[in-house]
C-alpha positions in Angstrom: 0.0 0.0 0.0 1.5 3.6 -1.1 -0.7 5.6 1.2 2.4 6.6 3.7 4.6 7.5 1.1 2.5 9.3 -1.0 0.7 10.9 2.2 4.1 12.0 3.3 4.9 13.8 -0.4 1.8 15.5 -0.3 2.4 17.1 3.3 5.9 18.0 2.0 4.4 20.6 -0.2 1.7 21.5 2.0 4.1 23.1 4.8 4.7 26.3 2.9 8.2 27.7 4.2 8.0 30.6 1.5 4.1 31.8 1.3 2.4 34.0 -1.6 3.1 37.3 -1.9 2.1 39.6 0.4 2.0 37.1 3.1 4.5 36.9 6.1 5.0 35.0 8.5 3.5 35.7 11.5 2.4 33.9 14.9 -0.5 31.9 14.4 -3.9 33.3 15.8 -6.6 31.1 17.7 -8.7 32.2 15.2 -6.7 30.8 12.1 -6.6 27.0 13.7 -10.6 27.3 12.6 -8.8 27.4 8.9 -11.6 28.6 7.4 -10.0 30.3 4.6 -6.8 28.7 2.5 -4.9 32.0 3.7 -5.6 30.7 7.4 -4.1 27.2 6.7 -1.3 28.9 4.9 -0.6 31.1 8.4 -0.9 28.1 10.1 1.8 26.3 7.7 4.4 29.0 7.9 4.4 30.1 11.6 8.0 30.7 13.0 9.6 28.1 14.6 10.4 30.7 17.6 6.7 31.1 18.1 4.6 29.8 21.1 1.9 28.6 18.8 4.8 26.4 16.3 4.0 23.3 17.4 0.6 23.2 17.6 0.0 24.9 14.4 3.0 22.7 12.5 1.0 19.3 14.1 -2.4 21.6 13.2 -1.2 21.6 9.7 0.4 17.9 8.7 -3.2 16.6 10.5 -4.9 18.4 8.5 -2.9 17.7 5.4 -3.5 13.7 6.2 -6.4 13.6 7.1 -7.8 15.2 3.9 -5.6 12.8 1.6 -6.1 10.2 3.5 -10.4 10.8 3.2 -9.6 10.9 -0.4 -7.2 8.2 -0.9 -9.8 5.5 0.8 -12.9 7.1 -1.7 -10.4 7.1 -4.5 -9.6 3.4 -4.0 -13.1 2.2 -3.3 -13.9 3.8 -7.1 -11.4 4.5 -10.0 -13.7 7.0 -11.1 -13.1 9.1 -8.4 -9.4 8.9 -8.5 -8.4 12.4 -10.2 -5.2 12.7 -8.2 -2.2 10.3 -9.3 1.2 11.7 -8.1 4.4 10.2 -9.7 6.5 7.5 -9.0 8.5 8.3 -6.7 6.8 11.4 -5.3 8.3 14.6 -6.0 11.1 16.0 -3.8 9.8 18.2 -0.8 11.7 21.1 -2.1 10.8 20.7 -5.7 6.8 20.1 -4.8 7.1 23.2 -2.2 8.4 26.0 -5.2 5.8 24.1 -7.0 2.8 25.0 -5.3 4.4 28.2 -3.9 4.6 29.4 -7.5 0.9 27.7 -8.2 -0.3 29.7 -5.1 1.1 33.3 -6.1 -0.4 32.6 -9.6 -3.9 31.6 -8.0 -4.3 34.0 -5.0 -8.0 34.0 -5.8 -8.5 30.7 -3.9 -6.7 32.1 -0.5 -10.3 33.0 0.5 -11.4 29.6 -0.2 -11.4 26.6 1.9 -8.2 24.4 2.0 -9.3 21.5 1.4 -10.4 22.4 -1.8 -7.1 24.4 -2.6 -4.8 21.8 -2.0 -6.9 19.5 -4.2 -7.0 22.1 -6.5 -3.4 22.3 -6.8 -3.0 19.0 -6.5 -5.7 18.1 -9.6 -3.9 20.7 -11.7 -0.4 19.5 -10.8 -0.9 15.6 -10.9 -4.1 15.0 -13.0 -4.8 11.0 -13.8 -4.5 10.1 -17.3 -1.6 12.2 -18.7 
């Protein structure tokens, strides 16, 4: 079963060390850990190591990164007509797949409002579509 190692690819990229422009980082807010918006998980993802909130909001962010692929990876398996994710063989790099969806972020600010999940399948459907 690939689930770990592709799990473990996909959170690579998710924990943003550079975030889009016009974003810093900044010590995560109670607020933010409701992630409500893809700008919140981003904060989240990017808090300062020599924060009081890093470690909650660095555990905040990889559970949240697994827990959505893992949810998908289960309905994906159960029906290949779901499956619209397929990441390579081996997995990208961590810091090739984090200038990638850096890069996909600061081209697609207009889902920072939106909820995470749905950006990081976003990203993740234009990135690594099935069939190509």
């Amino acid at each position: 079963m690939a689930y770990p190692r592709v799990a473990v690819a996909v959170i690579a990229f998710l924990l943003v060390a550079a975030v889009p422009a016009g974003y810093s980082a900044e010590a995560a807010t109670a607020d933010q850990f409701e992630v409500r918006t893809t700008a919140d998980y981003v904060a989240l993802c990017t808090t300062p190591p020599e924060d009081d909130t890093y470690q909650a909001a660095t555990a905040f962010c990889y559970g949240f990164a697994v827990g959505a692929y893992q949810y998908y990876a289960a309905l994906a398996e159960q029906s290949a007509s779901y499956r619209y994710v397929c990441l390579p063989t081996p997995p990208p790099t961590r810091s090739s797949a984090l200038t990638d969806f850096v890069a996909w972020l600061k081209t697609h600010q207009q889902y920072l409002p939106e909820k995470p999940v749905d950006t990081i399948f976003r990203y993740l459907q234009a990135r690594y579509p099935c069939g190509q």
